[in-house]
C-alpha positions as CSV (number, residue, x, y, z in Angstrom):
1,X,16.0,22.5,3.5
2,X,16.1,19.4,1.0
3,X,13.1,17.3,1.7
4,X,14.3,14.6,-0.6
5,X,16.6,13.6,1.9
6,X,14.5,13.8,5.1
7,X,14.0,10.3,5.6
8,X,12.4,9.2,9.6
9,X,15.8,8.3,10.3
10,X,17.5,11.4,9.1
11,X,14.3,13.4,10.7
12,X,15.4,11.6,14.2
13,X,19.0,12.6,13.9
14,X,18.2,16.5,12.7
15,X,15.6,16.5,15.4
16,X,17.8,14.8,18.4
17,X,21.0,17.2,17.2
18,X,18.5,20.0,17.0
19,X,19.8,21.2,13.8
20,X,16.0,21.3,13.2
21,X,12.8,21.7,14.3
22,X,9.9,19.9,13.7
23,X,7.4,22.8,13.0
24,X,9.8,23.8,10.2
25,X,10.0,20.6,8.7
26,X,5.9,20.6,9.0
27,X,6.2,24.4,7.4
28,X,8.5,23.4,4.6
29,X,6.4,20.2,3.6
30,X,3.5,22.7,3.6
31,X,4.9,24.8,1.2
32,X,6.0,22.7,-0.9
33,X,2.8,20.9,-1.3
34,X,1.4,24.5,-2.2
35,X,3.8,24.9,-4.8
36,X,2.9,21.7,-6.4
37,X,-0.6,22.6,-6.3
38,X,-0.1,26.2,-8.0
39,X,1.4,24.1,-11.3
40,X,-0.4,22.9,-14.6
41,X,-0.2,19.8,-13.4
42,X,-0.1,19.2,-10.0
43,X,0.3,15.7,-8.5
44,X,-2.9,16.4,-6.1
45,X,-1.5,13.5,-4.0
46,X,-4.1,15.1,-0.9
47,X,-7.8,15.3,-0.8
48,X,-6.9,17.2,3.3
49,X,-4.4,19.1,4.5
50,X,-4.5,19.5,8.5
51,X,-2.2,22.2,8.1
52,X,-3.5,24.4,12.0
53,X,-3.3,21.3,13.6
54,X,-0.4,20.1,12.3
55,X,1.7,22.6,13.0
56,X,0.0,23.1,16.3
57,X,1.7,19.7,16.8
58,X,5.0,20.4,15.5
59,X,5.4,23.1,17.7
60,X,4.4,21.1,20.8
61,X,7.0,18.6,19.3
62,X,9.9,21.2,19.7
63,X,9.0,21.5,22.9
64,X,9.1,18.3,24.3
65,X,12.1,17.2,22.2
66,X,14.1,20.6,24.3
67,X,13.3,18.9,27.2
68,X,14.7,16.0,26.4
69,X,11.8,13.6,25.6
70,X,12.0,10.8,23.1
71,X,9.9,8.7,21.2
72,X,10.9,7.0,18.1
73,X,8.6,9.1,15.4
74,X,8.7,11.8,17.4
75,X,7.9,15.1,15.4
76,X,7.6,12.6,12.3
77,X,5.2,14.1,9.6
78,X,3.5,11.4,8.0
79,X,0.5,11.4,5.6
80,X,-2.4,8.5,6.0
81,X,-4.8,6.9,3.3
82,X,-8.2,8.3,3.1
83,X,-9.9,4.6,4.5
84,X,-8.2,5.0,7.6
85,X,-9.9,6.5,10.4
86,X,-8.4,9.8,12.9
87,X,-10.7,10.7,15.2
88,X,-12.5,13.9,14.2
89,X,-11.6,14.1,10.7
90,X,-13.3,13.2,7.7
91,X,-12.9,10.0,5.9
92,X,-14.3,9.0,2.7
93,X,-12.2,6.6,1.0
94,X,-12.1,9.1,-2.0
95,X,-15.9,8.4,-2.7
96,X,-18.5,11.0,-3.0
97,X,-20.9,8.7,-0.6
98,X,-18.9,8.9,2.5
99,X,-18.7,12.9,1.7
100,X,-18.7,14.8,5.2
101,X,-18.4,11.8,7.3
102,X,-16.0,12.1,10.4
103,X,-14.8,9.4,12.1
104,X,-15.4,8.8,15.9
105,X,-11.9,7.1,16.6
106,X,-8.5,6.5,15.1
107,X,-7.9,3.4,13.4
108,X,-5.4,1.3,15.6
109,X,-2.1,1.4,13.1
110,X,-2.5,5.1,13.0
111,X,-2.8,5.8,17.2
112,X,0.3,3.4,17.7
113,X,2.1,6.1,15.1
114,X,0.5,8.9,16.9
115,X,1.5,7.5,20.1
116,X,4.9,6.9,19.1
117,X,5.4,10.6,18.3
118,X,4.0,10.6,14.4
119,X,2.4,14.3,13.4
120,X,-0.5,13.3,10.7
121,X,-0.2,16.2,7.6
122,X,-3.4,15.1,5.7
123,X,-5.5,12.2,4.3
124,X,-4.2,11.0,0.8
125,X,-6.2,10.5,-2.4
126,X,-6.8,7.0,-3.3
127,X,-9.2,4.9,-5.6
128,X,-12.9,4.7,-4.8
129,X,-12.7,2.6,-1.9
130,X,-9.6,1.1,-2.7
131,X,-11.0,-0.6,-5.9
132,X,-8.5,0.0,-8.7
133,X,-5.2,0.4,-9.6
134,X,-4.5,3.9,-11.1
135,X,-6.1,6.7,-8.8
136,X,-8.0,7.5,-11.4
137,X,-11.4,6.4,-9.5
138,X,-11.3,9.2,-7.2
139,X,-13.9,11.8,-6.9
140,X,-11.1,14.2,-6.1
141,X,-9.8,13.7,-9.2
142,X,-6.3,11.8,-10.4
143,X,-3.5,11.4,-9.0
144,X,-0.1,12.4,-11.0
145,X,3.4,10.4,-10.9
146,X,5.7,12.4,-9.6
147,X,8.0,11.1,-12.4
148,X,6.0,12.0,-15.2
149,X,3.1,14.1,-14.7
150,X,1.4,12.5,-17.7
151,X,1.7,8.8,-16.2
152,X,-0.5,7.0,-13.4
153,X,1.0,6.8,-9.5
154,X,-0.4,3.3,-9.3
155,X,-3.2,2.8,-7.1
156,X,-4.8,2.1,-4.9
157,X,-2.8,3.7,-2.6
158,X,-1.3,6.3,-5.6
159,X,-1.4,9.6,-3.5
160,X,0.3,7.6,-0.6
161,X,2.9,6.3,-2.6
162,X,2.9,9.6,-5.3
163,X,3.2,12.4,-2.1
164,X,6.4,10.3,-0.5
165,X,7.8,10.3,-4.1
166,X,7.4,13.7,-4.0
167,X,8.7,14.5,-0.7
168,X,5.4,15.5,0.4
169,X,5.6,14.1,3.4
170,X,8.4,12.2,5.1
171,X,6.5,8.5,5.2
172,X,3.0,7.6,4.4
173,X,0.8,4.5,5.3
174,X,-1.8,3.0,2.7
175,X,-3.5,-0.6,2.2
176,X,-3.1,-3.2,0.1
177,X,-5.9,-5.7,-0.9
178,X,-3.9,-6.8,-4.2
179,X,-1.4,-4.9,-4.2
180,X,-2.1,-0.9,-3.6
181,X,0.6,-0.5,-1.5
182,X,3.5,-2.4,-3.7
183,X,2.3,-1.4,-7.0
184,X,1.8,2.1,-6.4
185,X,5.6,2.0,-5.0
186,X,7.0,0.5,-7.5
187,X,5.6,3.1,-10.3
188,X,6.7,6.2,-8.2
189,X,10.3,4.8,-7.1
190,X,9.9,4.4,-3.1
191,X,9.6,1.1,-0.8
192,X,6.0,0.2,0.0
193,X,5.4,-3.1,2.3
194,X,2.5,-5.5,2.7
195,X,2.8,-7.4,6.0
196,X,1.4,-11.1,6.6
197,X,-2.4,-10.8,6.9
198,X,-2.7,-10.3,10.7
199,X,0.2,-8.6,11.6
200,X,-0.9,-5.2,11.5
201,X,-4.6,-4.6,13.0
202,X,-7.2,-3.8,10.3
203,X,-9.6,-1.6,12.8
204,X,-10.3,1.2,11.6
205,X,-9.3,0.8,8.1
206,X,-12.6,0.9,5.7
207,X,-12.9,-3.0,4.3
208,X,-12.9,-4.1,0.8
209,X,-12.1,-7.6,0.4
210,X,-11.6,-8.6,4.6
211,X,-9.5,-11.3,4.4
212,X,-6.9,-9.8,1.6
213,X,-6.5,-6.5,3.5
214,X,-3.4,-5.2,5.2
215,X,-2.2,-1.8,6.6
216,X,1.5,-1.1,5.3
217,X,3.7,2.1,4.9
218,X,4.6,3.9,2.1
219,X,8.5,5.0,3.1
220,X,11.9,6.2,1.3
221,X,13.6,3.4,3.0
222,X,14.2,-0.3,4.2
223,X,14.9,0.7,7.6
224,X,11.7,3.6,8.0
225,X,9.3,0.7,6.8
226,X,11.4,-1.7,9.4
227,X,10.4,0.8,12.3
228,X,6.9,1.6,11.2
229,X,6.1,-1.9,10.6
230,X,7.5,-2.5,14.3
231,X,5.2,-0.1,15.7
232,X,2.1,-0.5,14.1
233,X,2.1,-4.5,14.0
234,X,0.8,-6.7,17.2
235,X,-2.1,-7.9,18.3
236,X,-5.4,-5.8,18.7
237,X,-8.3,-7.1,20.9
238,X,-10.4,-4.7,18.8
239,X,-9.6,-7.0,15.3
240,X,-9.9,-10.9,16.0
241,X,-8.0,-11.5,12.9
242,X,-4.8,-9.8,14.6
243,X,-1.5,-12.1,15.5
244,X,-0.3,-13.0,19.1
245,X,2.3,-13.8,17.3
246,X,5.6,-11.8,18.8
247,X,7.0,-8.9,16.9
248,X,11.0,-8.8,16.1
249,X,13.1,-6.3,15.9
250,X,13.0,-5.4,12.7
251,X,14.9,-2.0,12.1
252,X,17.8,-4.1,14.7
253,X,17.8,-7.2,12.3
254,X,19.0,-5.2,8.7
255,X,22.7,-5.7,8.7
256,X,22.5,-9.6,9.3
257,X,24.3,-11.4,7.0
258,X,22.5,-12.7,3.8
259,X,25.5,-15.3,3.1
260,X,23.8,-18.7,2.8
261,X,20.5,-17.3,2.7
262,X,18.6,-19.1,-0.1
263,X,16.1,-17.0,-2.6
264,X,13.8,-18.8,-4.6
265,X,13.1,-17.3,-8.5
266,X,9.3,-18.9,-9.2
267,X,9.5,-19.5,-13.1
268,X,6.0,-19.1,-13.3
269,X,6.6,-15.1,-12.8
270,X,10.0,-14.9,-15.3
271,X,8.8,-17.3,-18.0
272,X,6.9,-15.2,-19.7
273,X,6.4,-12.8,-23.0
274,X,4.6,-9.8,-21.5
275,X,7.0,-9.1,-18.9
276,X,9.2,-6.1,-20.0
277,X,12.2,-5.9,-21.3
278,X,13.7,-3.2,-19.4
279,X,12.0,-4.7,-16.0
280,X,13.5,-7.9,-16.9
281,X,16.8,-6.9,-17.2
282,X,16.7,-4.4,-13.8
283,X,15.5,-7.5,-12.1
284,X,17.9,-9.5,-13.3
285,X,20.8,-7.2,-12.0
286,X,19.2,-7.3,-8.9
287,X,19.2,-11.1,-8.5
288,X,23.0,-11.6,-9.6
289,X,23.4,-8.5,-7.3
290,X,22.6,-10.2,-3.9
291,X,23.7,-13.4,-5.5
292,X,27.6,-11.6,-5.1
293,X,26.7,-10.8,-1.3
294,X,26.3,-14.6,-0.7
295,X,22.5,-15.2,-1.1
296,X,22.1,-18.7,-3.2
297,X,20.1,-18.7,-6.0
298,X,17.6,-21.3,-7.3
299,X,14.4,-21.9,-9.0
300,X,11.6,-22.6,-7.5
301,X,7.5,-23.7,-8.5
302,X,4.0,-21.6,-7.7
303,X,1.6,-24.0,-10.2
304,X,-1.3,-22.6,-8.7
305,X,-0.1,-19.1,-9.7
306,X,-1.7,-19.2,-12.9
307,X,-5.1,-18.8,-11.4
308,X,-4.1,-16.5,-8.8
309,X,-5.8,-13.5,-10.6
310,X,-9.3,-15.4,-10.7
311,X,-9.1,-16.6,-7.5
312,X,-8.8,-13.2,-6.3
313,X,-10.8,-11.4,-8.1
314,X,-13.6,-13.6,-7.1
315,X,-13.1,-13.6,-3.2
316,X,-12.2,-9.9,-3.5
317,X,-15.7,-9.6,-5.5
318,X,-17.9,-11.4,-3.3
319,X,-16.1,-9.5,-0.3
320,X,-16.5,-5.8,-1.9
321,X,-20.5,-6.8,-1.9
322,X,-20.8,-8.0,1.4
323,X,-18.7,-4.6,2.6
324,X,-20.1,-2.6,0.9
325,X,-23.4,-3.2,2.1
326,X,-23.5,-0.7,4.9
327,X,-23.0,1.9,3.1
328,X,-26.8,2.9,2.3
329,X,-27.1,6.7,2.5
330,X,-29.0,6.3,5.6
331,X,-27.7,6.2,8.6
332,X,-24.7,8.4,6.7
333,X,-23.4,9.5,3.9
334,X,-24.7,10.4,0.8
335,X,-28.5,11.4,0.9
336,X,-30.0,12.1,-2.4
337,X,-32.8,14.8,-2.4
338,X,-36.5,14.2,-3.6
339,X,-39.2,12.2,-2.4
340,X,-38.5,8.5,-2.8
341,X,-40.0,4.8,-1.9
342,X,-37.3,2.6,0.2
343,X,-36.2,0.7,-2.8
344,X,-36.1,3.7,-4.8
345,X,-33.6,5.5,-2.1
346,X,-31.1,3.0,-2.4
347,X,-31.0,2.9,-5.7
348,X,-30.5,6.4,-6.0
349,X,-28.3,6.9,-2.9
350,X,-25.9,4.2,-4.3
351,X,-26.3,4.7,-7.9
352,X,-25.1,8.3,-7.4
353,X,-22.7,8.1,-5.2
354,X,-20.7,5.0,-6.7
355,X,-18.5,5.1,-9.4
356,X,-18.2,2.8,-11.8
357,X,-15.7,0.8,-10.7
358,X,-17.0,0.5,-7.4
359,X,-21.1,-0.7,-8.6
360,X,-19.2,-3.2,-11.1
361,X,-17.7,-5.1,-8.4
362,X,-21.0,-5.1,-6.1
363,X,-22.9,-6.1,-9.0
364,X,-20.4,-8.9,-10.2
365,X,-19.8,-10.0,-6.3
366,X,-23.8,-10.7,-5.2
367,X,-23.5,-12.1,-8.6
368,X,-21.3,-14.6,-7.4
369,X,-23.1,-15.4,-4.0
370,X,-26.2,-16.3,-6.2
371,X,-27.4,-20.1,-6.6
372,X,-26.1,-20.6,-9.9
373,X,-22.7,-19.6,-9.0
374,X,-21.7,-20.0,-5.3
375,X,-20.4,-23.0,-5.5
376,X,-19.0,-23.6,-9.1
377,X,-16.8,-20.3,-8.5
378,X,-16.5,-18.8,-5.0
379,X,-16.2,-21.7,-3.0
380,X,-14.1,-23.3,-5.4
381,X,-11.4,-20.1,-5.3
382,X,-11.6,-20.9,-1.7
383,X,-10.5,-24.4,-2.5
384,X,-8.3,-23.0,-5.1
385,X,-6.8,-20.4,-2.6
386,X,-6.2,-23.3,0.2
387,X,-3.5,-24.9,-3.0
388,X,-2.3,-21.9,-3.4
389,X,-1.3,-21.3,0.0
390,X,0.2,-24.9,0.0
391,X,2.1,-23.8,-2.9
392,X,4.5,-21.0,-1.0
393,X,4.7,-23.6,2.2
394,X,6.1,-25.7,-0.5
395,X,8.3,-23.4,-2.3
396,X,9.7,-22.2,1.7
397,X,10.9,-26.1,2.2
398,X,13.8,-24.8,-0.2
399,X,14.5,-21.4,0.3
400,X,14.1,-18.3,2.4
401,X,12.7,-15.7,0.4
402,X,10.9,-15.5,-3.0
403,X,12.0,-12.4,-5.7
404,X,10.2,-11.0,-8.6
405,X,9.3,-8.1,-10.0
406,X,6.6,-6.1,-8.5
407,X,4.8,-5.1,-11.5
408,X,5.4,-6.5,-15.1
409,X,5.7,-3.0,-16.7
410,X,6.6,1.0,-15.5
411,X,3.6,3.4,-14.9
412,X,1.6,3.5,-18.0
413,X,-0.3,6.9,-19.1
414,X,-2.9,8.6,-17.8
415,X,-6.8,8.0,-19.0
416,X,-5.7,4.3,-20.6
417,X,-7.6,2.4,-17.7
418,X,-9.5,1.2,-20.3
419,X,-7.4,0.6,-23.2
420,X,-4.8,-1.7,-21.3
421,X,-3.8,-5.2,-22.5
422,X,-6.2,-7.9,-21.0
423,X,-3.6,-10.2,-20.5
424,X,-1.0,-7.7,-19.2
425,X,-3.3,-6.7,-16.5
426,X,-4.0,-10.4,-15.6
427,X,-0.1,-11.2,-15.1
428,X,0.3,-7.5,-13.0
429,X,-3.0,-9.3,-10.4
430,X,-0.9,-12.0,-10.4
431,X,2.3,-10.7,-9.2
432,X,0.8,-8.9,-6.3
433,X,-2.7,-9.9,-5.9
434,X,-1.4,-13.7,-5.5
435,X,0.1,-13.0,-2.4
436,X,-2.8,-11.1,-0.6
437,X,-4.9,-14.2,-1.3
438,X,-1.8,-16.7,0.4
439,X,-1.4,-14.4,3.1
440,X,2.2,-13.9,2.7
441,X,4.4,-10.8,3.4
442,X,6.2,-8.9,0.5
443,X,8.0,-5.7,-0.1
444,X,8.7,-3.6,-3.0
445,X,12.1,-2.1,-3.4
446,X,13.5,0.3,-6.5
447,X,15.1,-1.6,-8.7
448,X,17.0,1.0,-11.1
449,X,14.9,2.9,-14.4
450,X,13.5,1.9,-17.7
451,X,14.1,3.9,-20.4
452,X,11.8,6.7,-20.1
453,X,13.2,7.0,-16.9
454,X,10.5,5.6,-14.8
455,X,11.1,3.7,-12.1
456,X,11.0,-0.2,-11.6
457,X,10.2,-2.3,-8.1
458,X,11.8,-5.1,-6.8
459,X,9.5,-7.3,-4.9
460,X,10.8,-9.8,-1.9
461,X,8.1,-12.1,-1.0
462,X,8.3,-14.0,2.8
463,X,7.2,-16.9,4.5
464,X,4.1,-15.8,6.9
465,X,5.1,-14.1,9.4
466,X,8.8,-13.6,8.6
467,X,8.8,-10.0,7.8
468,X,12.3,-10.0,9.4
469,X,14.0,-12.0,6.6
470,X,12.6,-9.9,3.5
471,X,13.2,-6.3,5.1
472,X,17.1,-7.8,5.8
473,X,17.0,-8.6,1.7
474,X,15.0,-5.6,0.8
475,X,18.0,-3.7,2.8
476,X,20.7,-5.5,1.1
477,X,19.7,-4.8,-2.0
478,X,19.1,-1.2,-1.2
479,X,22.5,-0.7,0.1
480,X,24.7,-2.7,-2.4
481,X,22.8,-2.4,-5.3
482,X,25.2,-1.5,-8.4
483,X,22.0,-0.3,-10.7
């Protein structure tokens, strides 16, 4: 069986035919996932494996589909981020002080999946609560690319994005706060989506920054993201920030013409020295690429883009602290052994259960909330963020879409997290994390190799709520790409 090419869609055509079944689908997944595992570097994309259960499924699956039932991800396997809830498994977000805890329901994009016929595999390694970029936070340990075993999947959604790269699973779902779900796709070669915040329900997804978060998949496809992003988005009486808004078509909407269809280049992201030469060029290609298919071409202005990175990280900051402050080792999670006075319980519960990462952002949000800074820095990214959002409503007066790269550069090596370029890491933010703090949809598409042979991303960046329009150019340049 070659995995590599069991996309949903081919899945629902091997399944429907029965050529297939889904148990051995589920069985062949499993076994290659074991395989991995049993090498010197394995890509250790999973911190579970449902296997029983799974399979349990898969055989139910066969069943119904012989008797003729249908349901658009029916006998699917997917794999779902370790901050997303399924009722009576454990989720921990990859962090030693959610260690045992089991959630008592499923978080709402996952049950319209489940309901739609999805099988779940197993819960995928990610940063420590979703802060960082690398996988490298984890306390399962790293995360390997796919591509290169020696190089970072992205984060933090890396064992999402690195296990559908790997043909570990068919599709995948992750998170993005600032771009977790887009960078990590872009460094392991597959198509990872961010939807407009509020179009797919955040319940049951564990918060870090609560107005930046957005549940997305993690596909090997236009048209799988198109369908999962149909059935997981619409509004959720259990999360008040969910849309009314109605939900197209996507998957129906592809093959629409992109003749006339105007994409905007913001010189902010192309004018610039640290963007790579290789990526550049790939891009480039791209652009002139749908440019031949009849899209128009012109440049557009983001001038509050420059301070998209700070803006962020200070909502995000200030966010993360508030969040995280349930998580206290007392009514669950970690408990630390020994006799201790209140005061001297949290600070051991959290001390020794956080990473690094993690206690630097609490520390530097409830910084932020303090007297001396509230208003000279958080409320004024708020102000700042309000401009920025002005900026794409702007930039949409004049065209449909926006494009850039997804990430500036391909995966870099493992255990450099802290040895990276300052100013590098501030122009990556800004490509992704810019557009979590607007709001705005955006997709990231393979865009060809550097040359190492890693993989580059594409990213097509929407008007709110126009999902439609950047899946259609996403799949354009998918199908007619010449790279």
């Amino acid at each position: 069986m070659n995995l590599e090419n069991l996309t949903i869609k081919k899945t629902r055509e091997l399944l429907k035919s029965k050529e297939i079944k889904s148990s051995e689908i589920v069985e062949e997944i499993y076994k290659n996932i074991e395989s991995d595992n049993n090498t010197d570097q394995p890509v250790n994309a999973y911190v579970e494996l449902f296997k029983d259960e799974a399979i349990k499924k898969a055989k139910e699956t066969d069943d119904k589909i012989s008797h003729g039932e249908y349901k658009p991800l029916l006998g699917v396997p997917i794999a779902i981020k370790d901050n997303l809830a399924y009722t009576g498994h454990e989720m921990s977000a990859s962090s030693r002080m959610l260690k045992g805890y089991i959630a008592p329901y499923t978080a709402t994009a996952v049950e319209r999946l489940i309901n739609n016929g999805a099988i779940i595999l197993g819960r995928t390694n990610m940063d420590e609560y979703a802060m960082g970029g690398t996988t490298e936070t984890s306390r399962f340990g790293i995360t390997r690319n796919p591509h290169d075993r020696n190089k970072v999947p992205g984060g933090s959604s890396g064992g999402s994005a690195a296990s559908t790269a790997a043909n570990q699973n068919v599709a995948s779902l992750g998170s993005d706060t600032g771009g977790s779900i887009r960078q990590p796709a872009s460094f392991c070669g597959v198509v990872g989506m961010k939807p407009t915040y509020g179009r797919v329900p955040r319940y049951g997804c564990i918060a870090m920054g609560s107005s930046l978060d957005q549940i997305g998949p993690i596909t090997k496809n236009v048209y799988d993201a198109a369908l999962m992003i149909s059935i997981m988005a619409g509004y959720d009486q259990k999360d008040s920030t969910s849309s009314k808004k109605d939900v197209p078509y996507y998957e129906g909407n592809l093959e629409k013409d992109i003749k006339g269809l105007k994409i905007g280049l913001p010189k902010e992201y192309f004018n610039t020295s640290v963007l790579d030469d290789d990526v550049r060029t790939n891009i480039e290609k791209s652009i002139k690429n749908l440019e031949s298919n009849g899209a128009e071409i012109i440049e557009v202005s983001l001038p509050h883009s420059k301070y998209g990175s700070a803006v962020y990280t200070a909502i995000m900051s200030v966010e993360v602290a508030s969040n995280m402050g349930r998580f206290d080792g007392i009514r669950y999670g970690y408990h630390p052994e020994g006799e201790f006075n209140l005061d001297e319980y949290y600070y051991t519960a959290r001390g020794d259960s956080f990473g690094f990462e993690t206690r630097a952002r609490i520390l530097f949000g409830t910084l932020l909330t303090g007297a001396q800074y509230f208003t000279s820095h958080y409320e004024h990214a708020l102000k700042v963020r309000r401009l920025i959002q002005n900026d794409f409503i702007e930039a949409y007066q004049n065209c449909d879409v926006l494009i850039s790269p997804s990430t500036p550069t391909t995966a870099s090596l493992l255990g450099n997290l802290d040895n990276t370029d300052s100013e590098l890491n501030y122009l990556a933010d800004c490509y992704t994390s810019l557009l979590n703090v607007a709001g705005v949809p955006a997709i990231s598409v393979p865009a060809g190799l550097d040359k190492n042979n890693m993989p580059i991303g594409l990213q097509v960046i929407g008007n709110f709520f126009d999902e439609d329009t950047i899946l259609r150019v996403a799949h354009h340049h998918e199908m007619y790409s010449t790279l």
